[in-house]
DSSP file (Angstrom, degrees, kcal/mol; ACC not computed):
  #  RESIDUE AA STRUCTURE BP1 BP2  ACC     N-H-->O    O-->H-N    N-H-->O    O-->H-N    TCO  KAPPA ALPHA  PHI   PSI    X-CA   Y-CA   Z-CA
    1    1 A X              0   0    0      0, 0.0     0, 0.0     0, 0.0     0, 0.0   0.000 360.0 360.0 360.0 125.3   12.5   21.1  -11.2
    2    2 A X        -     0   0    0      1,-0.0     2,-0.3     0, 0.0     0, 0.0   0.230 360.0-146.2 -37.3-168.2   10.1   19.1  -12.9
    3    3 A X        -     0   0    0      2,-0.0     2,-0.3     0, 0.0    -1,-0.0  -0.807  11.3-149.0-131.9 167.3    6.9   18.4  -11.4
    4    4 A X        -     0   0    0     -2,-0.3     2,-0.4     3,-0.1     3,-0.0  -0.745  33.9 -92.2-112.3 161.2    5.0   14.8  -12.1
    5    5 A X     >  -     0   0    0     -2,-0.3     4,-1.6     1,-0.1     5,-0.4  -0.638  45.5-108.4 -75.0 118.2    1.1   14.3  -12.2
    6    6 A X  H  > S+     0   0    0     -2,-0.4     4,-2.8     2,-0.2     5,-0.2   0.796 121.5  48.7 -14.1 -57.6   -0.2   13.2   -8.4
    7    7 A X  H >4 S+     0   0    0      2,-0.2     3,-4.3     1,-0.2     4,-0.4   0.695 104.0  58.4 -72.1-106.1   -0.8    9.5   -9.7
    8    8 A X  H >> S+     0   0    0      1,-0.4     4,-1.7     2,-0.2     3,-0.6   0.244 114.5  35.7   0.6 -81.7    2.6    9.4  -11.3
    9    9 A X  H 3X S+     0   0    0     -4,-1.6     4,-2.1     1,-0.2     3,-0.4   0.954 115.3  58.0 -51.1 -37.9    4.4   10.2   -7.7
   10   10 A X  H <X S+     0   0    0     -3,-4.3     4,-2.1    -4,-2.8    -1,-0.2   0.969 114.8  33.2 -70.8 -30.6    1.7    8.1   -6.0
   11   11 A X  H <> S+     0   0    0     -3,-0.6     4,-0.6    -4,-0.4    -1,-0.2   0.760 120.9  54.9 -78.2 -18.3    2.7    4.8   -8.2
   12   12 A X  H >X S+     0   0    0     -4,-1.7     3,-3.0    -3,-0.4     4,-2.6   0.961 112.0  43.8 -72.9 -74.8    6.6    6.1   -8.2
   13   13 A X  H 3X S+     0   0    0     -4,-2.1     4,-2.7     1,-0.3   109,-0.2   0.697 108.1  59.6 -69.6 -26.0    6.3    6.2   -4.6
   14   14 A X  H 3< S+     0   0    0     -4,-2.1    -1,-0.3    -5,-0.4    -2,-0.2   0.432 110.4  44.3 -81.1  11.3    4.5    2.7   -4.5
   15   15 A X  H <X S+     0   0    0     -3,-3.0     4,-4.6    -4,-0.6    -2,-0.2   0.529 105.1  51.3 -56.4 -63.7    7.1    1.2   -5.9
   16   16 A X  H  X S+     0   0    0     -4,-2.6     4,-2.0    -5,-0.2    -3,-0.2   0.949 112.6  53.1 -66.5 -49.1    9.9    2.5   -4.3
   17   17 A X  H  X S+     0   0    0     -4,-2.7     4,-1.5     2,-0.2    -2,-0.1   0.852 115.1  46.2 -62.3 -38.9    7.7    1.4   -0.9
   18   18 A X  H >> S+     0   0    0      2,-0.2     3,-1.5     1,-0.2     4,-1.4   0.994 111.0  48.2 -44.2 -74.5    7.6   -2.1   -2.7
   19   19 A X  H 3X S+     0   0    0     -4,-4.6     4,-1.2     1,-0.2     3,-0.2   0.735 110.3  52.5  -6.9 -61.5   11.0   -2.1   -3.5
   20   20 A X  H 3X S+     0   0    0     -4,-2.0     4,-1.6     1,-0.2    -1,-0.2   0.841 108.8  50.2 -77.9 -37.1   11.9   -1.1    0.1
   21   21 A X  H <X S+     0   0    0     -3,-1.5     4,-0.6    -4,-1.5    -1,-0.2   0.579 104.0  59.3 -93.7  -2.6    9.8   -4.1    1.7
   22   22 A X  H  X S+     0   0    0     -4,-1.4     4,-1.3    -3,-0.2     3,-0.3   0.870 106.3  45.7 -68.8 -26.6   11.4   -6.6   -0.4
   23   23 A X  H >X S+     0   0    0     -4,-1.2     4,-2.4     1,-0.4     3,-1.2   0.936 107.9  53.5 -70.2 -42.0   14.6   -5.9    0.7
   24   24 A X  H 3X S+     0   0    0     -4,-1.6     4,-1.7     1,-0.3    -1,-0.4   0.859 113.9  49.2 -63.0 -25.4   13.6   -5.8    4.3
   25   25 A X  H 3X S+     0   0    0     -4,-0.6     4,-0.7    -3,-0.3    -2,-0.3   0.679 114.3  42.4 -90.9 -27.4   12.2   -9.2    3.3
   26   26 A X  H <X S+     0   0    0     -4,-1.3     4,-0.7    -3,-1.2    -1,-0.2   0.665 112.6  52.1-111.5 -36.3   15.4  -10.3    1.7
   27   27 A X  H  X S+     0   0    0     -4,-2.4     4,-1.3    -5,-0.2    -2,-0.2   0.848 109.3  56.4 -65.5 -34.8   17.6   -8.8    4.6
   28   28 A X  H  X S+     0   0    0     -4,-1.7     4,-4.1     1,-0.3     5,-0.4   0.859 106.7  42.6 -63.1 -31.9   15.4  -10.8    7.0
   29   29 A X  H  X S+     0   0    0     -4,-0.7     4,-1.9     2,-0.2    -1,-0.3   0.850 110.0  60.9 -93.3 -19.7   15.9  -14.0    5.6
   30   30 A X  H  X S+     0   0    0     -4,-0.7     4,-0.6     1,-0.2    -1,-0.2   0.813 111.6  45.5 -53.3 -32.7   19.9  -13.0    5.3
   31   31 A X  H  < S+     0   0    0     -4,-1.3     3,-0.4    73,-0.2    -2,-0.2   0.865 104.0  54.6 -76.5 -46.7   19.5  -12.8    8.8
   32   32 A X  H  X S+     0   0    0     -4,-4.1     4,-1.9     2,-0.2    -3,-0.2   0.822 107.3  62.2 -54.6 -46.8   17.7  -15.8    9.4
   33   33 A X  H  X S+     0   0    0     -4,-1.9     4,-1.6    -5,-0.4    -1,-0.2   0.800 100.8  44.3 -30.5 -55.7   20.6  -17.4    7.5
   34   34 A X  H  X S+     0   0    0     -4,-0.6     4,-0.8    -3,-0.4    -1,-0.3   0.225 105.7  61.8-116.9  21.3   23.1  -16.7    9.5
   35   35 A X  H  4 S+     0   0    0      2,-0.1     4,-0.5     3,-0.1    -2,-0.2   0.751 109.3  46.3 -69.3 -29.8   21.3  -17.6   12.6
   36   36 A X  H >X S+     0   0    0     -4,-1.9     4,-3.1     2,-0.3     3,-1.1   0.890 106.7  52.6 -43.2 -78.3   21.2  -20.7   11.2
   37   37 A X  H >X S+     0   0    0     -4,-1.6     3,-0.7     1,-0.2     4,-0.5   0.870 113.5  50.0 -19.0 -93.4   24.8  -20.8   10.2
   38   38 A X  H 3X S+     0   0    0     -4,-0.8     4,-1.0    59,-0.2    -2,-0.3   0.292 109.7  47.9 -43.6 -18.8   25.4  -19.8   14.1
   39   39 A X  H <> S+     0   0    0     -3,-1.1     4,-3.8    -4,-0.5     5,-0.3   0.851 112.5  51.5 -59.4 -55.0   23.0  -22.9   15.8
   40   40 A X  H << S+     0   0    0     -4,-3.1     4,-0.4    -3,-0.7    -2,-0.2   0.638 109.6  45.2 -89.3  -4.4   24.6  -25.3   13.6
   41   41 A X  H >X S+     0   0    0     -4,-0.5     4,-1.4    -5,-0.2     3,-1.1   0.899 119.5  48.5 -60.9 -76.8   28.5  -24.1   14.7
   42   42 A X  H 3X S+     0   0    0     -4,-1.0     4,-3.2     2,-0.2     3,-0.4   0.833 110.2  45.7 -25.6 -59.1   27.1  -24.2   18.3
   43   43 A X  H 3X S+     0   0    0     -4,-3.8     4,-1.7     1,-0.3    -1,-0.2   0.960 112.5  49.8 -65.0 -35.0   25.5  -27.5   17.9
   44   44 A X  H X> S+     0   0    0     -3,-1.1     4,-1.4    -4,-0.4     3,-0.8   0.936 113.5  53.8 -61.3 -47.2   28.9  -28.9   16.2
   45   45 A X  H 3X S+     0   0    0     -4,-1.4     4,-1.9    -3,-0.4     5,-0.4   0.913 109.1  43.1 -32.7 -72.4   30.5  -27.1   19.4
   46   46 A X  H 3< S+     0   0    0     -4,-3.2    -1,-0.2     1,-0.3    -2,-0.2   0.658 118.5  42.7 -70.5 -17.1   28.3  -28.9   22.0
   47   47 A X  H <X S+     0   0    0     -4,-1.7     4,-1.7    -3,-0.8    -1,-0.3   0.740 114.6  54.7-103.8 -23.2   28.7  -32.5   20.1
   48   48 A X  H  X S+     0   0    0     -4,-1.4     4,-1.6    -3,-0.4    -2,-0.2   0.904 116.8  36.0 -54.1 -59.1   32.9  -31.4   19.7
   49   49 A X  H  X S+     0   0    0     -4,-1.9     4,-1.4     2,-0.2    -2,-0.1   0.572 120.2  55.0-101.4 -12.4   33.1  -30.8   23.9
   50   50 A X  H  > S+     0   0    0     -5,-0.4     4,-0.9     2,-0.1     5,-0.2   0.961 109.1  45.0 -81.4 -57.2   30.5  -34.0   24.3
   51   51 A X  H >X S+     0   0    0     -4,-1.7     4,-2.1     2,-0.2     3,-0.6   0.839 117.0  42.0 -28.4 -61.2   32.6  -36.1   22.5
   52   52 A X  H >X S+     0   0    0     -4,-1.6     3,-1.7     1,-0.2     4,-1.7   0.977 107.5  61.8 -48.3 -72.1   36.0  -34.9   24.3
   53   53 A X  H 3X S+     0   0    0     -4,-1.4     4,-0.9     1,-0.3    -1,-0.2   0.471 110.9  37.4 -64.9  -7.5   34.4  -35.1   27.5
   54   54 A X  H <X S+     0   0    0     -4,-0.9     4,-2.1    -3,-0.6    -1,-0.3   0.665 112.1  58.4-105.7 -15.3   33.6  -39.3   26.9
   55   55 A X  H << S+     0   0    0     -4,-2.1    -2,-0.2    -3,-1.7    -3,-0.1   0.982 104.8  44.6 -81.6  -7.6   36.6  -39.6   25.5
   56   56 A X  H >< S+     0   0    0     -4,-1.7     3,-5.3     1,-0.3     4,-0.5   0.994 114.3  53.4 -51.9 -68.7   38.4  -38.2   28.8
   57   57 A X  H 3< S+     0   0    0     -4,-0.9     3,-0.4     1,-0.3    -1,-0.3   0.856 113.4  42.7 -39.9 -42.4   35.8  -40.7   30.8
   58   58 A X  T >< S+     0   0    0     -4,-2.1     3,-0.7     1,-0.2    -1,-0.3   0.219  83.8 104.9-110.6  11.3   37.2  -43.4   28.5
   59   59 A X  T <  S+     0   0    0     -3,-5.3    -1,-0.2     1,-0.2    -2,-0.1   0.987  92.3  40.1 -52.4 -63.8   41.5  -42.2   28.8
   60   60 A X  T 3  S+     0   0    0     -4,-0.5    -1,-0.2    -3,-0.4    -2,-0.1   0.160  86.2 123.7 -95.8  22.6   42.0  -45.3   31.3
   61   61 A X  S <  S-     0   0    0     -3,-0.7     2,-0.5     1,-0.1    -3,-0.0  -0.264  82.6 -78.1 -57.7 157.1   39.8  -48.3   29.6
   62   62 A X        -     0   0    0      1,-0.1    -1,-0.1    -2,-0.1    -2,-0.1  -0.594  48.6-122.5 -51.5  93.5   41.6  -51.2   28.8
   63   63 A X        -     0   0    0     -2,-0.5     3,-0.1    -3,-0.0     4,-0.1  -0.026  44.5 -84.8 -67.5 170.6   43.5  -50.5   25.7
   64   64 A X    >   -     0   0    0      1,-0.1     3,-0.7     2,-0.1     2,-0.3   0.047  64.7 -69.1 -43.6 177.2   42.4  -53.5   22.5
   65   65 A X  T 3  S+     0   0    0      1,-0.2    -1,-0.1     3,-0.0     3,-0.1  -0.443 122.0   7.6 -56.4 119.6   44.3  -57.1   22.4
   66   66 A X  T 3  S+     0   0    0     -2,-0.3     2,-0.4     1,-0.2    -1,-0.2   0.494  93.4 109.7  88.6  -1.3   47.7  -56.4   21.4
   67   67 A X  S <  S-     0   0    0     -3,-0.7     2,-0.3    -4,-0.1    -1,-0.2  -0.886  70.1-126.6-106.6 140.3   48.1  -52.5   21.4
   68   68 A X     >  -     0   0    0     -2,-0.4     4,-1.7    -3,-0.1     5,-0.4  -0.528  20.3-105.3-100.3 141.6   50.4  -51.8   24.4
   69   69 A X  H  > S+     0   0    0     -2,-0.3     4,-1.9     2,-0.2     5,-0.4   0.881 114.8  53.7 -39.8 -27.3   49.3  -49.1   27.3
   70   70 A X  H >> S+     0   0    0      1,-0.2     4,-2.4     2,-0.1     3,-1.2   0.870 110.1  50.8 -76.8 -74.0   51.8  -46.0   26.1
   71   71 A X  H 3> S+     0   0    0      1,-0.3     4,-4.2     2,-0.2    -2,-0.2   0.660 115.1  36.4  -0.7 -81.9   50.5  -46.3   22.7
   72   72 A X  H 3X S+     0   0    0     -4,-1.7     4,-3.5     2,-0.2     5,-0.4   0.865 112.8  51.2 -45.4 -49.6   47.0  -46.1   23.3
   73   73 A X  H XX S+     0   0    0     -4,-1.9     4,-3.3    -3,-1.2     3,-1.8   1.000 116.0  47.6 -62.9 -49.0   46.8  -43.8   26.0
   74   74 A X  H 3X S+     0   0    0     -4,-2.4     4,-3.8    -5,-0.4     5,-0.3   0.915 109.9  50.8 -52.0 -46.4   49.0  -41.6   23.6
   75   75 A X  H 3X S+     0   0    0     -4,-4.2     4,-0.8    -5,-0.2    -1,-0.3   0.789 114.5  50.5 -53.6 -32.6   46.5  -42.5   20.7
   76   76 A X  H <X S+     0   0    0     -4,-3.5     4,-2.3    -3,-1.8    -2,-0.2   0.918 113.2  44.3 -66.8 -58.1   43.6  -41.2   23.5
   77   77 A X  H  X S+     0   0    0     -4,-3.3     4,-1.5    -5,-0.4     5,-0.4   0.937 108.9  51.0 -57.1 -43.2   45.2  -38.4   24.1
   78   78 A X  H >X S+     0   0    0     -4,-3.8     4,-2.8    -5,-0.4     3,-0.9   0.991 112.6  47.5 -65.0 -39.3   46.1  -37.2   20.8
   79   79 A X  H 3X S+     0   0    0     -4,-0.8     4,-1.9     1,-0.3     5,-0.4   0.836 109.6  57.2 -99.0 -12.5   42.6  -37.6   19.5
   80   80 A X  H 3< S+     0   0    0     -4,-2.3     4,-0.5     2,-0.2    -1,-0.3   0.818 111.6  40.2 -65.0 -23.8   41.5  -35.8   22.7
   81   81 A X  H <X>S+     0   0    0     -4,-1.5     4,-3.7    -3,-0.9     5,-0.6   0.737 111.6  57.6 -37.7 -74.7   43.5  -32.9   21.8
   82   82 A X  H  X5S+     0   0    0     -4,-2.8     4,-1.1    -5,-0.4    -2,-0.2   0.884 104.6  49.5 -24.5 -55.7   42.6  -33.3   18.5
   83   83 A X  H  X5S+     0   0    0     -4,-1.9     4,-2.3     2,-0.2     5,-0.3   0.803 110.2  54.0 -74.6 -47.6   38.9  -33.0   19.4
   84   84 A X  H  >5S+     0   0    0     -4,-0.5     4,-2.2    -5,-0.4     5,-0.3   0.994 105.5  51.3 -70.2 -39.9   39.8  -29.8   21.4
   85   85 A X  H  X5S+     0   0    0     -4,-3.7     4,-1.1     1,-0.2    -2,-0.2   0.858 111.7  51.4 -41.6 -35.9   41.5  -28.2   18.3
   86   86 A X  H  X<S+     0   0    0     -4,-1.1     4,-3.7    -5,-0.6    -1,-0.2   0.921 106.4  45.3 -73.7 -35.7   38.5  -29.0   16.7
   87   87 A X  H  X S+     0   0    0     -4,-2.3     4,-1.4     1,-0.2    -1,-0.2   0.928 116.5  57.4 -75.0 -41.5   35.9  -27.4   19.2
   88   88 A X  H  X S+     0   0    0     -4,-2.2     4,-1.9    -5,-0.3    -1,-0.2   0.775 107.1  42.9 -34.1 -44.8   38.7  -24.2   19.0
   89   89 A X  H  X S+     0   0    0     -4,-1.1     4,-3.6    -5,-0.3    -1,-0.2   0.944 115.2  49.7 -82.7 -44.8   38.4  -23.9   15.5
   90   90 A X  H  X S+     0   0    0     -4,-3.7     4,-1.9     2,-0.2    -2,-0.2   0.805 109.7  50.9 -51.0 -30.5   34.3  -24.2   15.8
   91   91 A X  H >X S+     0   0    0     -4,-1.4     4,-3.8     2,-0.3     3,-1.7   0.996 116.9  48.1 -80.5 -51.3   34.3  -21.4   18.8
   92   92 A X  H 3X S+     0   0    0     -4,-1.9     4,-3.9     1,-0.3     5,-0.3   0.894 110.5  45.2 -19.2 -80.1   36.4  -19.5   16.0
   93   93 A X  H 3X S+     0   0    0     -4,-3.6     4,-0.9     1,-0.3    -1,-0.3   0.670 110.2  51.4 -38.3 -46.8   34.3  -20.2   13.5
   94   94 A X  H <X S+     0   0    0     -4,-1.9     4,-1.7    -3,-1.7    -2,-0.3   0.786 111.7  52.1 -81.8 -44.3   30.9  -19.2   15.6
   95   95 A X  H  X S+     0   0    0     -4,-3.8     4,-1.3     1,-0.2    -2,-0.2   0.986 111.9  47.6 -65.9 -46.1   32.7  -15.5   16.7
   96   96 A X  H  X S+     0   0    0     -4,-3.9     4,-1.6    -5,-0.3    -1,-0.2   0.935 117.6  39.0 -56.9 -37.8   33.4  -14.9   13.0
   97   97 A X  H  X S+     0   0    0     -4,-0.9     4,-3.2    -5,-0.3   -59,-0.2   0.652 107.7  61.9 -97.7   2.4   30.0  -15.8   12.0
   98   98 A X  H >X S+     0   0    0     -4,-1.7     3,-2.1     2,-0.2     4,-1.1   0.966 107.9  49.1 -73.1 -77.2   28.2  -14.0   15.2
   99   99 A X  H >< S+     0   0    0     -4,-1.3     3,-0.7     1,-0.3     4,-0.4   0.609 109.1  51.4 -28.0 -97.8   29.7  -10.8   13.8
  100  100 A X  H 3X S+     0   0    0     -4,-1.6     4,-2.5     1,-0.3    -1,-0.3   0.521 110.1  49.3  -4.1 -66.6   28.3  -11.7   10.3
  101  101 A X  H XX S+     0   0    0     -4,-3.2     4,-2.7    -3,-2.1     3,-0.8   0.966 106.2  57.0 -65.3 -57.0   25.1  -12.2   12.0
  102  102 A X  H XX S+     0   0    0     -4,-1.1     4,-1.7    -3,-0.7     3,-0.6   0.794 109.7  45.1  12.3 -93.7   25.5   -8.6   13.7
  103  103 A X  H 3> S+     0   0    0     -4,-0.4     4,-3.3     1,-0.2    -1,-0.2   0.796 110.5  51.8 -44.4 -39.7   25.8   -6.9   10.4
  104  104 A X  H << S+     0   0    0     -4,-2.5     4,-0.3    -3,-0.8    -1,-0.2   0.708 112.4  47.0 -78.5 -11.7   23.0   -8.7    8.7
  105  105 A X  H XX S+     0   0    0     -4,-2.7     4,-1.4    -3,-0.6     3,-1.4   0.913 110.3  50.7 -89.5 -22.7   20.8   -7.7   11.7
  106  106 A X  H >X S+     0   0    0     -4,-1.7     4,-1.9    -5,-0.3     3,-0.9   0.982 110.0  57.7 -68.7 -58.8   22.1   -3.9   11.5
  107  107 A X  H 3< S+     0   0    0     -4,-3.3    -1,-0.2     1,-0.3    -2,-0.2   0.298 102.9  51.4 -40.1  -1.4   21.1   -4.5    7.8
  108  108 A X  H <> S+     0   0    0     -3,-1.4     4,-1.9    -4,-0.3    -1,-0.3   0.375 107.7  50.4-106.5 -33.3   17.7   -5.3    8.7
  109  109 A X  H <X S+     0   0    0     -4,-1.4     4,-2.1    -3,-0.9    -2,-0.2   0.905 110.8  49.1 -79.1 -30.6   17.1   -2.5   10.7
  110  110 A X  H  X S+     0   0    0     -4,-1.9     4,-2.0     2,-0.2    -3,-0.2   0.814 104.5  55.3 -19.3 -73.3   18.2   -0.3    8.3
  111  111 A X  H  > S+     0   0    0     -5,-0.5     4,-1.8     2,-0.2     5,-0.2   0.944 108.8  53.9 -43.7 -52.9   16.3   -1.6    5.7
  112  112 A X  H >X S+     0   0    0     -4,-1.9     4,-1.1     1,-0.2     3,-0.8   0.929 104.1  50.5 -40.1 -62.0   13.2   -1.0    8.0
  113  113 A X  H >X S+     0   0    0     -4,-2.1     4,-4.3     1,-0.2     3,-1.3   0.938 104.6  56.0 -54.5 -34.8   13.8    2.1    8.5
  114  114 A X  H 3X S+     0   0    0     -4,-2.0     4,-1.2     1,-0.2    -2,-0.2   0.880 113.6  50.1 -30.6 -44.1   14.2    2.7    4.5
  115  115 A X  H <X S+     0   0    0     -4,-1.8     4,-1.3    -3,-0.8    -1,-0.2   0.618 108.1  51.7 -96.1 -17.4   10.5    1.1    4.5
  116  116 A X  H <X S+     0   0    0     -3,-1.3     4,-2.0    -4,-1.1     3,-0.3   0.923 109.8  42.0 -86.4 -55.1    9.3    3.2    6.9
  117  117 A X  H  X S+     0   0    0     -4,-4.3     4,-1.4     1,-0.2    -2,-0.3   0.866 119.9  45.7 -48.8 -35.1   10.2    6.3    5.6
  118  118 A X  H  X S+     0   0    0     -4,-1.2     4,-2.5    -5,-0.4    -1,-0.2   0.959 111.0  55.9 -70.0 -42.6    9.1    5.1    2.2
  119  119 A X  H  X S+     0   0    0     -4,-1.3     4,-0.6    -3,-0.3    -2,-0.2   0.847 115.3  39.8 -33.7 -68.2    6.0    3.7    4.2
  120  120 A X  H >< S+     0   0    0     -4,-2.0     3,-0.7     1,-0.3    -1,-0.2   0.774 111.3  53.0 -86.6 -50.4    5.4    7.3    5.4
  121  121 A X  H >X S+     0   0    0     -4,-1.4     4,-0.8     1,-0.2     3,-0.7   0.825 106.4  55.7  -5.6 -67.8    6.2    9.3    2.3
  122  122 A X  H 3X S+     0   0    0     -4,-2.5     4,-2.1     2,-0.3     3,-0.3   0.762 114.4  37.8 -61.7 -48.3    3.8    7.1    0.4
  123  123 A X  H << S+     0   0    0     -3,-0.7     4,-0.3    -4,-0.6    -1,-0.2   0.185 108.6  58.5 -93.9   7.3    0.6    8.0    3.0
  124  124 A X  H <> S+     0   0    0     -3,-0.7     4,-1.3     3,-0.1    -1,-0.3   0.659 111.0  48.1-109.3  -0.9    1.5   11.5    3.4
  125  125 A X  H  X S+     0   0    0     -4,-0.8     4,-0.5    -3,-0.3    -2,-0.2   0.969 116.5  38.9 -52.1 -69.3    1.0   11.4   -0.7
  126  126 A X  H >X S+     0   0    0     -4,-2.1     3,-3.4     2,-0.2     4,-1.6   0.846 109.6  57.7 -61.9 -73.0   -2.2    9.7   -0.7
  127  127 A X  H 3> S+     0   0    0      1,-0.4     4,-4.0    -4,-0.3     5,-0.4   0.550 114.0  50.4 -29.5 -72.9   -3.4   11.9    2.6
  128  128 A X  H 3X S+     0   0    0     -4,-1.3     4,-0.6     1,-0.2    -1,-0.4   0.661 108.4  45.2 -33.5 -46.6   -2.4   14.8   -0.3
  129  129 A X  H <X S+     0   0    0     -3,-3.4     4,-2.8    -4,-0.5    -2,-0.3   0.806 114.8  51.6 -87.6 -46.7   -4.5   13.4   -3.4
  130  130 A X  H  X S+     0   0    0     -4,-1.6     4,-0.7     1,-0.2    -2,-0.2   1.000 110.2  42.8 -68.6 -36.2   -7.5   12.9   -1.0
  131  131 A X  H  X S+     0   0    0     -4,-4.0     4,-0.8    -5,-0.3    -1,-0.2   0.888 120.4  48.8 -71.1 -13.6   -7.5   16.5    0.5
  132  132 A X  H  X S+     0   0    0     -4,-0.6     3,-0.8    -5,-0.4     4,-0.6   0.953 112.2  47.5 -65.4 -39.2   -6.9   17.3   -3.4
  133  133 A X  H >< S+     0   0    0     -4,-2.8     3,-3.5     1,-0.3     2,-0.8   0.883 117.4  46.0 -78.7 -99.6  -10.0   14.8   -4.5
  134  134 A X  H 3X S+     0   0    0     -4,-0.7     4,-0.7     1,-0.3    -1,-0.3   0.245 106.9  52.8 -77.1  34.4  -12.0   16.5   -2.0
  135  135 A X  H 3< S+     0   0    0     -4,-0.8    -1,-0.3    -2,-0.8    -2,-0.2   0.444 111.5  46.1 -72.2  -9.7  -11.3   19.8   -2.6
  136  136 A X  T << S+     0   0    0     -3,-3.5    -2,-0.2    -4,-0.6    -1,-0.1   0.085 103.8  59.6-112.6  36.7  -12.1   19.5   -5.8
  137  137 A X  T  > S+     0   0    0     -4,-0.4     4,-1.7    -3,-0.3    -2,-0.2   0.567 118.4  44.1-117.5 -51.5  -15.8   17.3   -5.1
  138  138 A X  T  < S+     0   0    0     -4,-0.7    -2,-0.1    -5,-0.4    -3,-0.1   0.109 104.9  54.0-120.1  40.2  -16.3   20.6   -3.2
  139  139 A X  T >> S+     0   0    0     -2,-0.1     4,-3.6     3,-0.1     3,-2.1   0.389 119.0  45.5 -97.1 -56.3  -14.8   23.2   -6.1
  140  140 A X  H 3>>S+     0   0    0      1,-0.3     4,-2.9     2,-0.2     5,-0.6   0.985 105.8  54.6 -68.7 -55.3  -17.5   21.2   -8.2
  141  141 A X  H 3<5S+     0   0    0     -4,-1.7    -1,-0.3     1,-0.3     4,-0.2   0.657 111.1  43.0 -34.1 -24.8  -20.2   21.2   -5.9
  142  142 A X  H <>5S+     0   0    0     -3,-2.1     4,-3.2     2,-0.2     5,-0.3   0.714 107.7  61.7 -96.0 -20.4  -20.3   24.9   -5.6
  143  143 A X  H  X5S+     0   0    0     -4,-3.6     4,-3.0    -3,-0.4    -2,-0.2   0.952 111.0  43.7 -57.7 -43.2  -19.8   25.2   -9.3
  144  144 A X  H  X5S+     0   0    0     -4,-2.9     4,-1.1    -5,-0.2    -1,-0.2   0.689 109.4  54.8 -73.6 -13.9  -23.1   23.4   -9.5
  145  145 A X  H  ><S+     0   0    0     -5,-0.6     4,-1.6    -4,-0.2    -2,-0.2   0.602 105.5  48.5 -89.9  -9.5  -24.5   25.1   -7.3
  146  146 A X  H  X S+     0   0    0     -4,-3.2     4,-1.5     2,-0.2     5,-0.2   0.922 111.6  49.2 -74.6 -46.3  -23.9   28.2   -8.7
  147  147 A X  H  X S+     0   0    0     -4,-3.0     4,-1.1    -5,-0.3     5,-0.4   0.850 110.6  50.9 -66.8 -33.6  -25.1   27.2  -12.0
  148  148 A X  H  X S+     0   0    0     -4,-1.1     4,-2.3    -5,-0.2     3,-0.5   0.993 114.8  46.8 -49.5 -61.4  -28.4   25.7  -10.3
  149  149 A X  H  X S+     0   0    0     -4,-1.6     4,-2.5     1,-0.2    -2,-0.2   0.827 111.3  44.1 -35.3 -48.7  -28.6   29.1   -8.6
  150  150 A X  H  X S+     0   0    0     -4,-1.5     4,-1.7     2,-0.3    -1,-0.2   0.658 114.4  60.9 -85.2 -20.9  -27.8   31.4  -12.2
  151  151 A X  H  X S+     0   0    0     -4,-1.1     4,-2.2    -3,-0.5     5,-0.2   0.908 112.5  34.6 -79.8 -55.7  -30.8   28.3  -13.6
  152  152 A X  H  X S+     0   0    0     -4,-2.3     4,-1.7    -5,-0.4     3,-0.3   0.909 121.3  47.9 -79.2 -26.3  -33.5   29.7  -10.9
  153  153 A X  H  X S+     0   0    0     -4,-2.5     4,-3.5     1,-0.2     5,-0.3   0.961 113.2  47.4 -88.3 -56.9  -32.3   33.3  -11.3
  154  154 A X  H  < S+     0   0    0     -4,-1.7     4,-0.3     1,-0.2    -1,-0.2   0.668 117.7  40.3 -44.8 -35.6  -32.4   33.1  -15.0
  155  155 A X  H  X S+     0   0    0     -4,-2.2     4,-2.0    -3,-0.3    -1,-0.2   0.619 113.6  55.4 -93.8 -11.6  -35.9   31.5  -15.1
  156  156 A X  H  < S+     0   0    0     -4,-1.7     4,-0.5    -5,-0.2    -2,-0.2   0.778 109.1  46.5 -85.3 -21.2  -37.2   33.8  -12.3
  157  157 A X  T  < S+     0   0    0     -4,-3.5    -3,-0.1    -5,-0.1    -2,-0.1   0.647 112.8  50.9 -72.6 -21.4  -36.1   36.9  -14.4
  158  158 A X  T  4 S+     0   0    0     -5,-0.3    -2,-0.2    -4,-0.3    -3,-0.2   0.956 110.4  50.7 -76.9 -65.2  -38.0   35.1  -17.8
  159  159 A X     <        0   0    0     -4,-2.0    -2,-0.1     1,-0.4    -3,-0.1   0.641 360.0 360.0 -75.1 -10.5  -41.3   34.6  -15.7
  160  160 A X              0   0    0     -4,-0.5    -1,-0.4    -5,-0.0    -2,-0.1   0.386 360.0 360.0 -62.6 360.0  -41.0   38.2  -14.8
């Protein structure tokens, strides 16, 4: 197995953590999408069964000059019917795209975790290169202190 230089994995692995939080960023707004998608079936829904429900109120008006009562009422009725096919097709339409939304929210959680684990990966690296940094600030430090030491020993053995 190879090995890479500490910076090498620490930029690899900030990368990969980038990577991973665009996606959650990119799953979110997929999600956001098809919430969207799913308000604006509903609201077509609610203006579909608003609609029905005046033309019901409005079955036994007075039909225009010159259109005869079977006619009309039938012409109210079909397009009430009509209007219920339509609200049918919407509810349809809103199940298919609740599932949609479903998946894109399991795909956001998903992604998260990805980001977290990358997240976590990524600080248990650095956490690594700083107990490396300062184990080796206190490799040097005794190295200078040795030589400081070997400095006074060396000039207390000349004055001798």
């Amino acid at each position: 197995m190879k090995r890479y230089p500490l910076q090498t994995l620490v930029k690899l692995r900030e990368h990969r953590t980038e990577a991973a939080r665009q996606k959650v960023l990119e799953k979110q707004r997929e999600a956001q999408a098809c919430r969207d998608a799913c308000l604006k079936v509903e609201g077509e829904i609610i203006a579909l069964d608003f609609e029905q429900k005046q033309q019901r109120a409005r079955l036994l008006d007075a039909p225009p000059p010159g259109v005869p009562w079977p006619s009309a009422l039938a012409q109210r009725e079909a397009h009430i019917g009509l209007l219920g096919e339509q609200a049918e097709a919407a509810r349809q339409r809103l199940f298919k795209a609740q599932e949609v939304l479903r998946a894109a929210e399991v795909a956001v959680a998903e992604a998260r975790t990805a980001f977290f684990r990358a997240k976590g990966r990524l600080d248990a690296l650095e956490k690594r290169r700083d107990v490396w940094r300062g184990e080796q600030s206190a490799l040097e430090a005794r190295q200078e202190e040795g030589a400081a030491e070997d400095l006074l020993q060396a000039r207390h053995l000349a004055g001798t």
